[in-house]
Structure formats: structure tokens, C-alpha cells
Short mmCIF file of the C-alpha atoms (twelve columns), coordinates in Angstrom:
data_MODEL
# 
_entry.id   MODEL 
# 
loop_
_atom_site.group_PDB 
_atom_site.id 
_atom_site.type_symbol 
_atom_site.label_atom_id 
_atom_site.label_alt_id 
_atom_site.label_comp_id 
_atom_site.label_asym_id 
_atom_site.label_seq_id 
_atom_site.Cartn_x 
_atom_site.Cartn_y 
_atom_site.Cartn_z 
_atom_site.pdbx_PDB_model_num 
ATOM 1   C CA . UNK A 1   123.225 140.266 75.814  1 
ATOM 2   C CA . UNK A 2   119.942 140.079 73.656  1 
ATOM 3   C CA . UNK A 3   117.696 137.386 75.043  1 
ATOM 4   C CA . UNK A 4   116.985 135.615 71.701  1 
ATOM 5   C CA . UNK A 5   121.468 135.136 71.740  1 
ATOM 6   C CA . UNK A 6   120.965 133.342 75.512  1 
ATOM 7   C CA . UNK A 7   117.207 131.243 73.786  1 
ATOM 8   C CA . UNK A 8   119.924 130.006 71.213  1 
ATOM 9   C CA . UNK A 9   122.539 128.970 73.659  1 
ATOM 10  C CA . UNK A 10  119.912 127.466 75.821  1 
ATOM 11  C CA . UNK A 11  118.600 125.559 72.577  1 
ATOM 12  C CA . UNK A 12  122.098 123.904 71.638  1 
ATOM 13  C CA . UNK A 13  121.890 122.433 74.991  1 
ATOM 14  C CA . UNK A 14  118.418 120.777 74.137  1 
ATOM 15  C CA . UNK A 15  116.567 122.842 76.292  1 
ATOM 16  C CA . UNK A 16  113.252 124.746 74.745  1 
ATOM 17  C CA . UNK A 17  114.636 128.873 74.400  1 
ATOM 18  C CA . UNK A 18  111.606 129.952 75.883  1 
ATOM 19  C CA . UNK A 19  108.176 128.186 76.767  1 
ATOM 20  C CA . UNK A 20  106.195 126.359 74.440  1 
ATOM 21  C CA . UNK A 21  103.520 129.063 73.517  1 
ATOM 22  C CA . UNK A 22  102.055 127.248 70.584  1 
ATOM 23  C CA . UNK A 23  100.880 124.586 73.438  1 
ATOM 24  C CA . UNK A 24  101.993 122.126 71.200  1 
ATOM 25  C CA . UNK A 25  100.048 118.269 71.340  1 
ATOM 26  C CA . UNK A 26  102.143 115.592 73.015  1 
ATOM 27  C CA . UNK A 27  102.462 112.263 71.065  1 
ATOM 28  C CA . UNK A 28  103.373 110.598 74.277  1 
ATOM 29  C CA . UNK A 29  101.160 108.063 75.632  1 
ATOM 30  C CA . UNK A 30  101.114 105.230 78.544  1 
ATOM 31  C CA . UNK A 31  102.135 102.122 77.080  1 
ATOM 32  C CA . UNK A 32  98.245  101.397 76.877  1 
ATOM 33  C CA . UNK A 33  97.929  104.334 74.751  1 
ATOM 34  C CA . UNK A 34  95.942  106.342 77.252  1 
ATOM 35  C CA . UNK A 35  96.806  109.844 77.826  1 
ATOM 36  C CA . UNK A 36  96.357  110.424 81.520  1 
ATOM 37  C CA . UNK A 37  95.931  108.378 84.659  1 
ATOM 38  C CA . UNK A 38  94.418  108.847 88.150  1 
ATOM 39  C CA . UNK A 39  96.342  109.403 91.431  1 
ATOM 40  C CA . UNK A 40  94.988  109.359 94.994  1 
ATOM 41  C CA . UNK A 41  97.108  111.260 97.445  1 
ATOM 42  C CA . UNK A 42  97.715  111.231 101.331 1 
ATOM 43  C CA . UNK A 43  96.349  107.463 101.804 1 
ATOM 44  C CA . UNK A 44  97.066  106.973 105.333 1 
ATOM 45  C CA . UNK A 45  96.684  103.316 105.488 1 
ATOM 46  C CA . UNK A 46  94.632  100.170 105.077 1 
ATOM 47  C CA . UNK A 47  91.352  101.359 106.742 1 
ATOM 48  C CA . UNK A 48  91.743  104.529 103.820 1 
ATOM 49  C CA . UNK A 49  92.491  102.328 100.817 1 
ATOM 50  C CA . UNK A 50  89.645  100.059 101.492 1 
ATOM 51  C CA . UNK A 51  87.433  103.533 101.354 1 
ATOM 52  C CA . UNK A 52  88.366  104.436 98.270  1 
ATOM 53  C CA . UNK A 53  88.363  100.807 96.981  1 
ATOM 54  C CA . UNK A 54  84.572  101.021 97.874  1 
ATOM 55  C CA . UNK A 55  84.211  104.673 96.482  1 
ATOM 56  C CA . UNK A 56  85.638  103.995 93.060  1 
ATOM 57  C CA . UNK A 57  83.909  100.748 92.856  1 
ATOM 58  C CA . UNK A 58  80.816  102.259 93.608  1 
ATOM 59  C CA . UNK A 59  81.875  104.616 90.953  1 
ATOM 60  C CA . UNK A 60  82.958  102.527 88.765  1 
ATOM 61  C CA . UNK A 61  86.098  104.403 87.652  1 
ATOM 62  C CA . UNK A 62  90.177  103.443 87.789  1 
ATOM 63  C CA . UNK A 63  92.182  104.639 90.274  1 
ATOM 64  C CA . UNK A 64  95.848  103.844 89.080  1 
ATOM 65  C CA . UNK A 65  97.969  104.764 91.678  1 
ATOM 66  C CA . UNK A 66  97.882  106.075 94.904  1 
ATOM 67  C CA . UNK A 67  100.351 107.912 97.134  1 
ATOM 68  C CA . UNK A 68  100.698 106.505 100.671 1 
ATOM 69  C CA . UNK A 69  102.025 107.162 104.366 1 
ATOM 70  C CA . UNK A 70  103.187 110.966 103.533 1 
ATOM 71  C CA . UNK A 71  103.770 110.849 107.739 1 
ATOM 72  C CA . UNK A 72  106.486 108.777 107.028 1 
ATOM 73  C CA . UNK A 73  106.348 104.741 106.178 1 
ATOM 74  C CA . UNK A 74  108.289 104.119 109.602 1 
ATOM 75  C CA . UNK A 75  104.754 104.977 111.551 1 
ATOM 76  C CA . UNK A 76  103.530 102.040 109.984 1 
ATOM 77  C CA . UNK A 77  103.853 98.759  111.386 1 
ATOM 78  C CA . UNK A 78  104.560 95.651  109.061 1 
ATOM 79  C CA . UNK A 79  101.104 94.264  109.119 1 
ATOM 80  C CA . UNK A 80  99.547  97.536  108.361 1 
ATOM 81  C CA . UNK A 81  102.157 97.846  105.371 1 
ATOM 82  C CA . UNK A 82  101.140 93.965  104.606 1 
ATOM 83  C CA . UNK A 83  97.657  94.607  104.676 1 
ATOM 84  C CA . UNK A 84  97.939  97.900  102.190 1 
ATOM 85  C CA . UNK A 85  100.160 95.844  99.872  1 
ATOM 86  C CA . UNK A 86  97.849  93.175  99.621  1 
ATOM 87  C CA . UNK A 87  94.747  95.394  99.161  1 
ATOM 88  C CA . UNK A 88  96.350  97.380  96.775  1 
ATOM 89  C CA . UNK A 89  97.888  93.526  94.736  1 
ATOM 90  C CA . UNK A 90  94.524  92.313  94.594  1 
ATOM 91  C CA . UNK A 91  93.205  95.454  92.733  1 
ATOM 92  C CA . UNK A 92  95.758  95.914  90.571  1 
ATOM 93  C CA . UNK A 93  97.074  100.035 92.541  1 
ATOM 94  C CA . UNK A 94  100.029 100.683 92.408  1 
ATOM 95  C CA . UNK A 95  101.703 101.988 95.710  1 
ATOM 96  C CA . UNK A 96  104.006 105.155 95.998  1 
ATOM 97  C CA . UNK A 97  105.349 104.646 99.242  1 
ATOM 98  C CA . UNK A 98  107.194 107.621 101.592 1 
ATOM 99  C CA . UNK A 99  109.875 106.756 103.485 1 
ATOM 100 C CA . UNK A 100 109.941 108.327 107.072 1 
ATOM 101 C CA . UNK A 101 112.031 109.052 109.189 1 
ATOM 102 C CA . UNK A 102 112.506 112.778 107.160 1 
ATOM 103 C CA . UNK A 103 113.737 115.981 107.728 1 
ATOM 104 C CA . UNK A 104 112.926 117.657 110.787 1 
ATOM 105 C CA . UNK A 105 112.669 114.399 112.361 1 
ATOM 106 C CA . UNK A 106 116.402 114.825 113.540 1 
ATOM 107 C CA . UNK A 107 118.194 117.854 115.430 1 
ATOM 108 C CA . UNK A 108 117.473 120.435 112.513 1 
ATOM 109 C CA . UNK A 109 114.941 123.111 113.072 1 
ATOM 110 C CA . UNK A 110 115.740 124.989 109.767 1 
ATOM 111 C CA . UNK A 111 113.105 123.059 107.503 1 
ATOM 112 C CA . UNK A 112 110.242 124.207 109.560 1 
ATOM 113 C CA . UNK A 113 111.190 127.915 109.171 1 
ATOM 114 C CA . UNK A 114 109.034 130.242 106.674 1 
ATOM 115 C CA . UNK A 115 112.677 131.527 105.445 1 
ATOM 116 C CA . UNK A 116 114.544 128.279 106.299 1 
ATOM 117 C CA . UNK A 117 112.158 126.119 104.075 1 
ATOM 118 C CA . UNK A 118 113.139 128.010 100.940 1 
ATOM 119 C CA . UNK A 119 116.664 127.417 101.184 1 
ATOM 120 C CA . UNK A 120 116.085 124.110 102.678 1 
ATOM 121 C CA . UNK A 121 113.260 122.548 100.925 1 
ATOM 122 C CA . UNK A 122 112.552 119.077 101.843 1 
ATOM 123 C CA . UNK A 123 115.960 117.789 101.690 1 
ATOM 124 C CA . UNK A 124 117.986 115.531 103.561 1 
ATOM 125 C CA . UNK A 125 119.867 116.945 106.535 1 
ATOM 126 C CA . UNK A 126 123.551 114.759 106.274 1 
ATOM 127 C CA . UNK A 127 124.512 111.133 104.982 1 
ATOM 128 C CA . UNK A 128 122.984 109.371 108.735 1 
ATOM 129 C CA . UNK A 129 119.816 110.695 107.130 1 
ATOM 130 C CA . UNK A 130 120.130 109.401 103.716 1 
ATOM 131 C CA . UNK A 131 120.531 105.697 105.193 1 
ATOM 132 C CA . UNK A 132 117.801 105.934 107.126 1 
ATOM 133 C CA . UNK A 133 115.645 106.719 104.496 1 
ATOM 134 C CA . UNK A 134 117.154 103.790 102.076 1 
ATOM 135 C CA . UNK A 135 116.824 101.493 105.337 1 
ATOM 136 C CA . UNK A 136 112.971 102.078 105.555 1 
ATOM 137 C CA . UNK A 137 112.724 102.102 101.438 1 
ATOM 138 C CA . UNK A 138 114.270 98.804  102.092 1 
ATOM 139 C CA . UNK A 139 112.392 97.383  104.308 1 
ATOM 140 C CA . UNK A 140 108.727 98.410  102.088 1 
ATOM 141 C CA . UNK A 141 110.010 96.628  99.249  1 
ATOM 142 C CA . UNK A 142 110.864 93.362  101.389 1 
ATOM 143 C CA . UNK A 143 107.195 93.873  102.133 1 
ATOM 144 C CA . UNK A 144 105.976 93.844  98.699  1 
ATOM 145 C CA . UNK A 145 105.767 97.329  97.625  1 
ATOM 146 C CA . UNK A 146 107.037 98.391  94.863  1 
ATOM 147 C CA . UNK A 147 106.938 102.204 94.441  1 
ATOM 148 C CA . UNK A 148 108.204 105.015 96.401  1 
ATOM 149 C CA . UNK A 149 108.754 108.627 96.829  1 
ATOM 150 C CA . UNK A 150 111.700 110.740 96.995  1 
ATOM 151 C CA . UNK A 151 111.856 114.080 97.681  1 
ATOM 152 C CA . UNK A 152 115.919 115.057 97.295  1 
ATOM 153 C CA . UNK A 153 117.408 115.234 93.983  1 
ATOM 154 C CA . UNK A 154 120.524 114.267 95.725  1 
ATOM 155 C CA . UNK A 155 118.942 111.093 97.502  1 
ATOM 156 C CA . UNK A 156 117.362 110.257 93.623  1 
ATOM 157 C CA . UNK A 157 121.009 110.224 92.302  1 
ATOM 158 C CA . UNK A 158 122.394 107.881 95.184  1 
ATOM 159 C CA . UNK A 159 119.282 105.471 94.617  1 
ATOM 160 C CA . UNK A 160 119.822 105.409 90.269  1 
ATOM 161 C CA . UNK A 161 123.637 104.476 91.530  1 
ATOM 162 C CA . UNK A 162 123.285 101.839 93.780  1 
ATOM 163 C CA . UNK A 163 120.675 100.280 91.398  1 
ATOM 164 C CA . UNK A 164 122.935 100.679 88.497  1 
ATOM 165 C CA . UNK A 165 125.691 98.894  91.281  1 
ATOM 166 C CA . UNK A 166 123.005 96.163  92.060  1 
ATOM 167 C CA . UNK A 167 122.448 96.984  95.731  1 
ATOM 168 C CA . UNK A 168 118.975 98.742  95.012  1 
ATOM 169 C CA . UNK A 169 116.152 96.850  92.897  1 
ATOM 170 C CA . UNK A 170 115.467 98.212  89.668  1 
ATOM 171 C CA . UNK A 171 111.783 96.632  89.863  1 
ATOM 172 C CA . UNK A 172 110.622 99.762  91.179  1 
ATOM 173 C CA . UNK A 173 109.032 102.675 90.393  1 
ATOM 174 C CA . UNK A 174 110.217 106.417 91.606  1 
ATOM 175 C CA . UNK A 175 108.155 109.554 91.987  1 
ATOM 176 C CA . UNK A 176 110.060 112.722 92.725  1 
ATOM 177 C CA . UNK A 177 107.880 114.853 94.819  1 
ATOM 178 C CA . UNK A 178 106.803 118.474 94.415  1 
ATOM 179 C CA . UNK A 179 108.750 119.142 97.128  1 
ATOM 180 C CA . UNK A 180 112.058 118.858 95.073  1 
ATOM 181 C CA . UNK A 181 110.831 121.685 93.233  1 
ATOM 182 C CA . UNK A 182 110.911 121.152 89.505  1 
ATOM 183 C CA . UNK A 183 110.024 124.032 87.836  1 
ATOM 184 C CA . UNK A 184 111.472 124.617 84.632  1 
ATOM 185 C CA . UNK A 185 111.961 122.570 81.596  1 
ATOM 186 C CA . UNK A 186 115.773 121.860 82.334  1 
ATOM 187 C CA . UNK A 187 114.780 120.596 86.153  1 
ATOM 188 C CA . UNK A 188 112.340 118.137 84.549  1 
ATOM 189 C CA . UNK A 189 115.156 116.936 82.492  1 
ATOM 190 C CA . UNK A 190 117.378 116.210 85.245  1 
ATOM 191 C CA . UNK A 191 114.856 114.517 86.925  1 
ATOM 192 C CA . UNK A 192 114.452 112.152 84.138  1 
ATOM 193 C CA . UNK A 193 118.160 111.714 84.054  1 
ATOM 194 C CA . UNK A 194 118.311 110.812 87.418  1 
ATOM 195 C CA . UNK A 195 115.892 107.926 87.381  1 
ATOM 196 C CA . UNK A 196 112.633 109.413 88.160  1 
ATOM 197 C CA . UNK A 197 109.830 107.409 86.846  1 
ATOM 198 C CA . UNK A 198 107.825 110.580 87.041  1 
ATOM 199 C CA . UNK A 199 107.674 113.507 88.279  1 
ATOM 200 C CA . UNK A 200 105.648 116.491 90.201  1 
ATOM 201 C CA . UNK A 201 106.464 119.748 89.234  1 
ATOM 202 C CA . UNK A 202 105.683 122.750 91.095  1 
ATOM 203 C CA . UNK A 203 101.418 123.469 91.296  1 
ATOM 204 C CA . UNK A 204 101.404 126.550 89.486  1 
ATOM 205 C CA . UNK A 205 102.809 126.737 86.216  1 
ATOM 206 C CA . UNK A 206 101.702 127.962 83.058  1 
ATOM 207 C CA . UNK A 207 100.149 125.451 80.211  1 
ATOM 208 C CA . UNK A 208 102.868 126.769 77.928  1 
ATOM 209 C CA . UNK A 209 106.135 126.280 80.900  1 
ATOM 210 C CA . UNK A 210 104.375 122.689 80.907  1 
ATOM 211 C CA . UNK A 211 104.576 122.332 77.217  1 
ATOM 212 C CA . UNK A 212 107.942 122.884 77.707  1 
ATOM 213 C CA . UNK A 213 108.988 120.586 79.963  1 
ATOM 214 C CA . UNK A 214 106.977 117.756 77.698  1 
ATOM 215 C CA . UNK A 215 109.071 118.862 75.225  1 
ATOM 216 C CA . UNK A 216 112.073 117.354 76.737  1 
ATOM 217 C CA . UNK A 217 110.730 114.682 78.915  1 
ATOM 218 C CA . UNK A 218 108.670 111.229 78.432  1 
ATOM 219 C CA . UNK A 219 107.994 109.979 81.628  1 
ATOM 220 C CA . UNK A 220 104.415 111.164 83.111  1 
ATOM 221 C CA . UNK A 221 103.991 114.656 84.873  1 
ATOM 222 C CA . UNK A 222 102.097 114.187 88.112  1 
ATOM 223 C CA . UNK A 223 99.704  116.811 87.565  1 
ATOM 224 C CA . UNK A 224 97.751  118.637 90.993  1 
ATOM 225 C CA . UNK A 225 94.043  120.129 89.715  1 
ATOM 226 C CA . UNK A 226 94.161  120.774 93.171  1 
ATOM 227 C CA . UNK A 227 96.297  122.114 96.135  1 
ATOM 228 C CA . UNK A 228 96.873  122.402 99.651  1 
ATOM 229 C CA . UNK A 229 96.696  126.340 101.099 1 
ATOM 230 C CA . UNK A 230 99.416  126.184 102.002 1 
ATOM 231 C CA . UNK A 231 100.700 125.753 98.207  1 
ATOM 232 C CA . UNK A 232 98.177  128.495 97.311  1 
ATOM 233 C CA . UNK A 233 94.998  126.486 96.949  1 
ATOM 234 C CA . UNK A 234 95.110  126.400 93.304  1 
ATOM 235 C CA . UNK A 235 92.393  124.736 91.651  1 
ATOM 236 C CA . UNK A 236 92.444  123.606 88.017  1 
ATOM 237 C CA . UNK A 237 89.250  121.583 86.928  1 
ATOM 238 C CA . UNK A 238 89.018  123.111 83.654  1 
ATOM 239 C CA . UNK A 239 92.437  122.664 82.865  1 
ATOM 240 C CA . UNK A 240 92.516  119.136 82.995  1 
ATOM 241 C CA . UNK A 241 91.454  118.208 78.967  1 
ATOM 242 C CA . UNK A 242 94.274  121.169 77.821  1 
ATOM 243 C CA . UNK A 243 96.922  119.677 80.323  1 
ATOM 244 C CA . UNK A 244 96.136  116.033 79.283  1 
ATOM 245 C CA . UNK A 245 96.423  116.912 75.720  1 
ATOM 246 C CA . UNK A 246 99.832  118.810 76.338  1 
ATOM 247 C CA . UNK A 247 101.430 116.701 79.342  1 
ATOM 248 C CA . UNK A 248 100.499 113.277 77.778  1 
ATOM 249 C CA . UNK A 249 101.384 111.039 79.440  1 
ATOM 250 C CA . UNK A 250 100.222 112.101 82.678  1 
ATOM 251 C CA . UNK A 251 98.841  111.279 86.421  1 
ATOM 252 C CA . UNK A 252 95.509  114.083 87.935  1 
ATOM 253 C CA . UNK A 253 95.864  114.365 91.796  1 
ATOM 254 C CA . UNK A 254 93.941  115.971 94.187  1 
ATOM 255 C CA . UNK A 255 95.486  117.275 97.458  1 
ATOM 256 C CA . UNK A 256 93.136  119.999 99.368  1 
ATOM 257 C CA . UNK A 257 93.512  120.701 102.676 1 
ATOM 258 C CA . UNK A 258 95.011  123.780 104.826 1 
ATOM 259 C CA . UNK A 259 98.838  121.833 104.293 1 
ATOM 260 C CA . UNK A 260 100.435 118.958 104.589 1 
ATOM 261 C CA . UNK A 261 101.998 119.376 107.956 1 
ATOM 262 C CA . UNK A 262 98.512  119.533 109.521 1 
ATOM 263 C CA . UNK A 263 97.192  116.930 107.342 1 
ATOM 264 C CA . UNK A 264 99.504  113.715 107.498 1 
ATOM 265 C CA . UNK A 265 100.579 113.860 111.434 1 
ATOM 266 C CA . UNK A 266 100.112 110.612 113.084 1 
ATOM 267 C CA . UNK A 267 97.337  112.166 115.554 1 
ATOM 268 C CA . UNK A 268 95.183  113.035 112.193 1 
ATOM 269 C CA . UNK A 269 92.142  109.963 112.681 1 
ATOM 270 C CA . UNK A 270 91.367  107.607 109.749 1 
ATOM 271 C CA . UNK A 271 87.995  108.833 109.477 1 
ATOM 272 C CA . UNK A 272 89.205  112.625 108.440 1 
ATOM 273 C CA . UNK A 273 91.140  111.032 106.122 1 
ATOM 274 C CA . UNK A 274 88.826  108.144 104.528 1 
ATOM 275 C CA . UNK A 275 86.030  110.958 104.253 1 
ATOM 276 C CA . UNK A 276 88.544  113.364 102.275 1 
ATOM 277 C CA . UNK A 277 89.928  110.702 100.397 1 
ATOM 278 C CA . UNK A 278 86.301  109.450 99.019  1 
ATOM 279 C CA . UNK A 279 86.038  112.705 97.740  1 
ATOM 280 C CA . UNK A 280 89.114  112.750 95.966  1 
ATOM 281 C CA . UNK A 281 87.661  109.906 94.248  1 
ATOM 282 C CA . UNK A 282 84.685  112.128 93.439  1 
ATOM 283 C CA . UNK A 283 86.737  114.955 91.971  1 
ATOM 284 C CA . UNK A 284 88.443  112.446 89.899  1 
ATOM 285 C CA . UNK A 285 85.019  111.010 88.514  1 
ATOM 286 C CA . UNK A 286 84.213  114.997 87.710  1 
ATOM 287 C CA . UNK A 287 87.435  115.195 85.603  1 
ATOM 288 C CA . UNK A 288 87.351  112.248 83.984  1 
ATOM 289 C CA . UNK A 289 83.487  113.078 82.508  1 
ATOM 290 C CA . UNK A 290 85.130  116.677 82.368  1 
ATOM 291 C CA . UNK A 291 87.625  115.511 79.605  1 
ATOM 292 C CA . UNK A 292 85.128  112.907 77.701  1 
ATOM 293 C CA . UNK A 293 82.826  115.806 77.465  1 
ATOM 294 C CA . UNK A 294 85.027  118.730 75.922  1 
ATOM 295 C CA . UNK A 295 87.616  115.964 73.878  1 
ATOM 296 C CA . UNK A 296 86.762  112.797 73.945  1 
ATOM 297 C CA . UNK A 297 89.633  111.148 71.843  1 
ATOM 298 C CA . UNK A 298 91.701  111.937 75.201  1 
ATOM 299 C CA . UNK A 299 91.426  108.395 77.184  1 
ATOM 300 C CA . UNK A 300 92.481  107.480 80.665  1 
ATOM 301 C CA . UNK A 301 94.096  104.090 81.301  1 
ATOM 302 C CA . UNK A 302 91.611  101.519 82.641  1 
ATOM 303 C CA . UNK A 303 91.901  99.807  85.721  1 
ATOM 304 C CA . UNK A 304 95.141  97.735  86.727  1 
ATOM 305 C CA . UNK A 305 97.108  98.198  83.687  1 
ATOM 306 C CA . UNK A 306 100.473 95.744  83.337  1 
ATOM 307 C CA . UNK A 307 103.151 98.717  83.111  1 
ATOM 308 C CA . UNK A 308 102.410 99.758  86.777  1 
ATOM 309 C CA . UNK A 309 104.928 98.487  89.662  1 
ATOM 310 C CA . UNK A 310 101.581 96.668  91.199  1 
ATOM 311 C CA . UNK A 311 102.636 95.500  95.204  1 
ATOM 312 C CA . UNK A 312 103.958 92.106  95.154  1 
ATOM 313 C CA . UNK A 313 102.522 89.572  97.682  1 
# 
């Protein structure tokens, strides 16, 4: 079959026939009409926040949201969770929480296997691990947070359910990790359709596979400039004004580091991670002048502003 016949059945179903070459402008914005926001990864609890609370004060730039506990929120206890949420309240962050225990954390050895992760991904192992992951979402938000992390398409489907059934809040916002593996225009669909509030797709695609997935989404892309090794190491500084132009309406993160599973253990100190973490905030700063500098009718959201799912106190 000629590929332009399958492009044209692909296209009846609303999905792009092939990737957006022309890297077509987005004319979706953030609510405050800013194109792109800032994101602060692998925030291992209060003693990190409060350094990059300092850094970008001393800075003087917005840090919208940051992504917090990736060892798992259950290593927390509730006053460190209190103490986060009320940092994070008081300057207007919002939190993306990770639930913990995940996978791995039970019998199944599968996930940790160079072969077994591919088939596996990040995914929950079984229904006794699906409620403990609700139990600990549950048990944030009674805290105050208000954002959180999923990393199973399957688990992001249950959650959009018992919400619409009014045994989940809806106040909430939901980030579907790269580890789900959108990569394609018609994954990034399906993530919107499942209640994602946004999205991470896969590190390494193309400006014009982005473009595509724009095409048929409006909630932000979580967008890495930067990557573990382990994901490759890409970096992508000089991508950030195309990809905010494109992507609009979008979140930058920054997430170096030889992998996650070295990074965010519960043995890793505070200081490794306060240190990296101020420099994340440094990075951003670079981007941020990066994008003035080359187009500067491409703005960035300033600090605090009232569409984010701010921790409630």
C-alpha cells in the first residue's frame, strides 16, 4: 500500500499523516498568555526547595513548578511533606508529587532488566500495586499537595474514572511521565484523553514529530533541554526559542545526571542534590536570556501564576 493511502487514513482519524515539517507556530498559550514555563526536577525535599528558593531569588527568575520525591513520596514522612507544601504555598510552586511505593518495589525483578525494561517500562506490576499507589496519592493531597505524577497509562485511566465517579479530586493537576513513553502524535493524544494535564514525551524527538503532536494536543509538553545518560545525555540549549515557538504552551526541565536510579535513592545526601538542583536553576536563567535574546516576543509566565494547582495549606 502507497504510504500517502495509509497518511490519508491516518488523517481521517485526526492524526497529522506524517510530521509537521513546515514547523508550524503554535497559537497555544498558558492562560497568562506566556509561551513556556520553568520546571525543576528531582527535588528531594524541603532542605532542596529552600535551595532553589534562595537560587532563583537570588536570580531573580520564576520557577513554576517543580517535580518532587522521584524515590517515591512514601520515603517521606508527613512533616517533611508539610514542610515542602508549605514552602512551596507561600511561593506560589506548584508541586508534582511521585507516589512510591513503585515498580520493583514488590516481588518483580523484570523492570530492572536492560531487555525487561523495554517491555516493561515503568508500569504497574498487578491491581495490589495500583492501590498502593492511589493510597499514597491520597494521602499527599490530604497534606495539601495538589499535583502528582503518573507514570502508567493504565493507572492515568483508573484515576480520570474515579474522578469522573467522585472518589478522586478533580482539584489536581496530572503529569504523565517520560517514562510512559509518548512518542508519537497519536500517544500524545491519548494522553490528553486520559486526563493528563501535561505531558513528557520521550527526550529525543525531532522539532517537526513535536510539531506534530502540538498539532493535536493543548495541554503543555514538558520539554527536557537536558537528560540523564542514561536517556542518552541529550542536550538542547539552542533548541529552546524553536521548541517554545512550536510546543507553546510548554514547561523547560533540566535532568543531568548518570540516571535516575542512581540519582533519587534514599542514600543520595541533600547536599548532592541542593548543589545540582541550584544549577538547574542556573541553566534555566541561561535559557530564559537564551530565548529573549534570539525572539523576544516568546514570554515565560511570571512567578506564581493563578492557573497552577499551588499546595494548599
Amino acid at each position: 500500500m502507497k504510504l500517502d493511502t495509509v497518511s490519508n487514513f491516518m488523517e481521517r482519524c485526526g492524526i497529522p499523516g506524517r510530521d509537521r515539517y513546515d514547523l508550524p507556530s503554535s497559537d497555544k498559550r498558558f492562560p497568562d498568555g506566556a509561551s513556556y514555563r520553568i520546571e525543576i526536577s528531582g527535588v528531594e525535599g524541603p532542605k532542596v526547595l529552600e535551595a532553589i528558593i534562595k537560587e532563583k531569588n537570588r536570580r531573580n527568575l520564576p520557577v513554576h513548578r517543580v517535580v518532587s520525591f522521584c524515590q517515591g513520596g512514601t520515603l517521606f514522612s508527613d512533616q517533611e511533606l508539610k514542610d515542602f507544601a508549605q514552602m512551596a504555598a507561600e511561593e506560589k510552586i506548584e508541586v508534582i508529587a511521585i507516589a512510591g511505593p513503585r515498580n520493583a518495589w514488590d516481588g518483580g525483578r523484570q523492570a530492572v532488566a536492560p531487555e525487561g525494561q523495554k517491555s516493561g517500562g515503568m508500569h504497574h506490576r498487578g491491581c495490589d500495586e495500583l492501590r498502593k499507589v492511589i493510597a499514597d496519592l491520597y494521602r499527599m493531597y490530604e497534606i495539601g499537595l495538589r499535583g502528582f505524577m503518573l507514570v502508567d497509562m493504565g493507572l492515568l485511566d483508573l484515576v480520570r474514572q474515579m474522578q469522573e465517579n467522585g472518589d478522586f479530586p478533580k482539584d489536581v493537576a496530572i503529569k504523565l511521565s517520560v517514562w510512559a513513553g509518548v512518542s508519537s502524535a497519536a500517544g500524545a493524544r491519548l494522553a490528553e484523553k486520559l486526563g493528563a494535564s501535561s505531558y513528557n514525551p520521550i527526550a529525543d524527538l525531532t522539532l517537526p514529530q513535536l510539531a506534530a503532536m502540538r498539532q493535536v494536543t493543548s495541554i503543555p509538553i514538558d520539554y527536557y533541554i537536558w537528560t540523564f545518560e542514561s536517556f542518552g545525555g541529550t542536550q538542547r540549549f539552542y533548541d529552546a526559542p524553536e521548541v517554545a515557538r512550536i510546543c507553546s504552551p510548554c514547561y523547560f526541565k533540566f535532568e543531568p545526571g548518570p540516571g535516575s536510579g542512581l540519582m533519587y535513592t534514599s542514600w543520595s545526601t541533600d547536599e548532592e542534590h541542593m548543589r545540582l538542583c541550584e544549577k538547574k536553576v542556573k541553566w534555566a536563567e541561561w535559557v530564559i536570556n537564551h530565548i529573549q535574546e534570539n525572539d523576544p516576543d516568546i514570554t515565560v509566565s511570571k512567578q506564581g501564576p493563578s492557573d497552577l494547582h499551588i499546595p494548599k495549606i
